[in-house]
N, C-alpha and C positions, 0 to 999 in steps of 0.2 A: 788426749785420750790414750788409755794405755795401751798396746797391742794384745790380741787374744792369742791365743795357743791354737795349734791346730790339734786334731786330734785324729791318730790314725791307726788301724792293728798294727802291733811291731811284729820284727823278723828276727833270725838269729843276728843277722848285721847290728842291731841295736842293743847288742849284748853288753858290751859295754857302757854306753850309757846308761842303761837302768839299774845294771849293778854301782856305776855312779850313787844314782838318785836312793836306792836302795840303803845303799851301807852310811850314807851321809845323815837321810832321815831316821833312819835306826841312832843313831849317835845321839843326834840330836831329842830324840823320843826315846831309848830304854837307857840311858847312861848312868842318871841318876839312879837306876833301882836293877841294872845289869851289870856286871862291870864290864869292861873294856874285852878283857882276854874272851870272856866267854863269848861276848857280838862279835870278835873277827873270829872264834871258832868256827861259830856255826855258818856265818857268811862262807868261811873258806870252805865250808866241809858241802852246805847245802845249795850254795849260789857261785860257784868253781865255774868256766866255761863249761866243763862235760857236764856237769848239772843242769843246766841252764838249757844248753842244746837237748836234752831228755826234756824238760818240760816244753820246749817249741814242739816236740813229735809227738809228744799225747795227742788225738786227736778231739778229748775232752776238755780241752784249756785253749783258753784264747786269751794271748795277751794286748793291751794298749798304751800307746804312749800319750803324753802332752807336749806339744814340740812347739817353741817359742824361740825366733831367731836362729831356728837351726840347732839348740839346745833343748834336750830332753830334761824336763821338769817336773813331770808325774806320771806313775808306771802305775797299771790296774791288769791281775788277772783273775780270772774267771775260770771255773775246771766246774764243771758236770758232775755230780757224784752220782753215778748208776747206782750205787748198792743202796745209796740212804732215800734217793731220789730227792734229792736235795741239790740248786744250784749254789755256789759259793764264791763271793768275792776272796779268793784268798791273799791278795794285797793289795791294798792302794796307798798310793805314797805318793807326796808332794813333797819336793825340795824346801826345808824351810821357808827359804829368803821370798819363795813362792805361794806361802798358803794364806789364804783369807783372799783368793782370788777367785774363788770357785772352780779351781781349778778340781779338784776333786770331787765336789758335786757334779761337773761335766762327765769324769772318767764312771761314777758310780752307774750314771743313768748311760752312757754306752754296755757296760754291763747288765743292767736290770734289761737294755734292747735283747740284749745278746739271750739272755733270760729267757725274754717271752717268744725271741724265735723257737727257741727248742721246748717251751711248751710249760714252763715254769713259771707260778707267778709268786712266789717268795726270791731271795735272795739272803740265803746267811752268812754268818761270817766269825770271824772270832776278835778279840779285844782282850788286850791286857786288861786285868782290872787294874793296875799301876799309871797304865796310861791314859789319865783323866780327860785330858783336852781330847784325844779322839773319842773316848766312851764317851762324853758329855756331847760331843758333834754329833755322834751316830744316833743317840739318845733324840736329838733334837731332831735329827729327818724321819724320825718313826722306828728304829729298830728296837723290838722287844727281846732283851734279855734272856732267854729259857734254860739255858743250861751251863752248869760252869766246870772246867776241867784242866787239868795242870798240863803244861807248855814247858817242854828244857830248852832253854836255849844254852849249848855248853853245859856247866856244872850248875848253872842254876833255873831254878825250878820255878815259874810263873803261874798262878791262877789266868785261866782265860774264861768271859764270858763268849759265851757263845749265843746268837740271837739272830732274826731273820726282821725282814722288810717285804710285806704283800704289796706287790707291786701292779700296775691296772694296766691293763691294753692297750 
């Protein structure tokens, strides 16, 4: 039987790891259709240590890890948007060598918890339209589609579908 992940909020100490699991599943997931120069752009400009430590001090964002053997293998955060009153997954990410483990389905519904504590029963998020295999997953646990809008990452310019998941008590 294979071992499970634990799963637990992370800290700034786990900064490095998730920028790990971050910049490896980006590679792996925008390569084909980003190039190279533009995903360490934007990694180094928006996932830098001082970046990283600002989003641990939002008091609207709560991040998670999946920790197996003392290895972090998938990162999930979640930020609050007051203005749109909207909650947001705004990343989850599974180490390739890791995915088709549920490892992701696990990080999503510690979010959707996190959700319904503060009073939220949707959960949206955004998706390249490029990147089939997650829009086809997210597609598949119920998220509907509703809006779509451009993503730079570096010099290049991405369509994102944007869509939510009604989530129950």
């Amino acid at each position: 039987m294979a071992t499970k992940p634990t799963y637990r909020e992370s800290n700034p100490d786990d900064t490095s790891a998730i920028q790990n699991v971050l910049f490896n599943t980006w590679v792996a997931s925008y390569a084909d259709f980003i190039p190279m120069s533009d995903i360490q752009w934007y990694f180094n400009n928006y996932y830098s240590d001082i970046n990283f430590a600002r989003l641990f001090d939002d008091p609207d964002t709560w991040h998670f890890v999946a920790v197996l053997k003392e290895h972090t293998v998938g990162y999930a955060r979640a930020k609050r948007n007051r203005e749109q009153e909207r909650f947001y997954l705004e990343s989850l990410y599974v180490l390739p060598e890791f995915q088709g483990r549920g490892i992701g389905t696990d990080l999503l519904r510690i979010v959707e918890k996190k959700a319904l504590e503060h009073g939220h029963t949707d959960v949206w998020l955004g998706v390249m339209v490029q990147n089939i295999p997650s829009l086809e997953w997210y597609k598949k646990l119920g998220f509907t589609f509703v809006e779509e809008s451009p993503f730079q990452m570096g010099k290049t310019s991405v369509n994102h579908l944007i869509g939510y998941r009604t989530i129950a008590p």
